[in-house]
C-alpha positions as CSV (number, residue, x, y, z in Angstrom):
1,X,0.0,0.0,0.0
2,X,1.2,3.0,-1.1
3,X,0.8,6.3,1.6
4,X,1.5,9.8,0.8
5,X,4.3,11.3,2.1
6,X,2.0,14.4,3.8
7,X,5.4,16.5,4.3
8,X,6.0,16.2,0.9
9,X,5.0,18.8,-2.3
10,X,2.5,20.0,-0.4
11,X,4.4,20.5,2.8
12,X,7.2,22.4,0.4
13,X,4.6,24.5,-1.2
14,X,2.8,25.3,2.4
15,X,6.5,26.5,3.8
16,X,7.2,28.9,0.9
17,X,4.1,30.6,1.4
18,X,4.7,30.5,4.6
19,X,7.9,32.1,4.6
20,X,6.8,35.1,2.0
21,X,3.6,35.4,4.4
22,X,6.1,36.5,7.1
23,X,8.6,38.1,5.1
24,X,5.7,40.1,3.9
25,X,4.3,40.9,7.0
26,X,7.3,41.4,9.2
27,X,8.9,43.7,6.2
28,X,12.0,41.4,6.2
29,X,13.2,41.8,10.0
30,X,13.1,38.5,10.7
31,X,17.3,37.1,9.6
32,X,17.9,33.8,8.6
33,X,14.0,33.0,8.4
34,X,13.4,29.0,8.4
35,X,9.9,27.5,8.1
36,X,10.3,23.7,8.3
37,X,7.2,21.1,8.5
38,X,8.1,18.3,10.0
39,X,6.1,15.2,11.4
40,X,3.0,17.2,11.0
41,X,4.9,19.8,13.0
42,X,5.5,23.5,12.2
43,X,8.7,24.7,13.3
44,X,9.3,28.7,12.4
45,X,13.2,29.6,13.3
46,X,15.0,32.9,12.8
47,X,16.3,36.1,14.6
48,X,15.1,39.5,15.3
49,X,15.5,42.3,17.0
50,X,12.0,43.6,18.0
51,X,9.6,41.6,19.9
52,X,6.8,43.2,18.1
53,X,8.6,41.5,14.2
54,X,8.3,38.2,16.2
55,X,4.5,39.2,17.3
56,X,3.9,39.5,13.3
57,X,5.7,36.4,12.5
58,X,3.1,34.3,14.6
59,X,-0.1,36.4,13.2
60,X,1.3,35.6,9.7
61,X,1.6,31.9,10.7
62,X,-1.6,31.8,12.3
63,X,-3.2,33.0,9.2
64,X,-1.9,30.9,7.0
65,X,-1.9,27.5,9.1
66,X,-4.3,27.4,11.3
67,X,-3.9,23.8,12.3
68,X,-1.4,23.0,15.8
69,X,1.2,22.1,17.0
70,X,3.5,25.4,15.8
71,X,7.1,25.7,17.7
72,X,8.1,29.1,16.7
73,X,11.7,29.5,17.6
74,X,12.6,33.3,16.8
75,X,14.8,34.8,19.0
76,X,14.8,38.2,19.9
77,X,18.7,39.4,20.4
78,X,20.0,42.7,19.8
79,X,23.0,42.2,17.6
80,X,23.7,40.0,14.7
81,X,22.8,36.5,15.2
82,X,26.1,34.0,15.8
83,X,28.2,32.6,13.3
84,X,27.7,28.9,14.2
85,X,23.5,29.6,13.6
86,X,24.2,30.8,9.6
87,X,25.7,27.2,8.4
């Protein structure tokens, strides 16, 4: 029996539009932006430096997928993010 890999196109498809949803809606501020759907599983990673950018990450999420779990893993740091997070 052959079952549909649910992370597959779809999943791609559902993370790019996720991703231009929040670059959209947080103007860009969020750096090294990462929208991953794993195991049914959003996970949203990045860096800011405003909590209010991270604030219109979720509501961009949240209007797009509306389904949970959601681990949104944006930290809010005031200088540039650290080397060993851009590989």
């Amino acid at each position: 029996m052959f079952v549909e890999d649910p992370a597959g196109a779809n999943g791609e498809k559902l993370e790019r539009d996720l991703e231009r949803e929040i670059v959209q809606r947080t103007w860009g501020r969020i750096r090294q932006l990462r929208v991953e759907l794993r195991d049914a599983r959003l996970v949203v990673r990045g860096y800011t430096s405003s909590y209010y950018a991270k604030q219109l990450a979720l509501s961009a999420v949240r209007e797009v997928y509306s389904s949970d779990p959601v681990d949104l893993d944006i930290q809010v740091i005031s200088e540039s993010p650290p080397c060993a997070a851009r590989a």
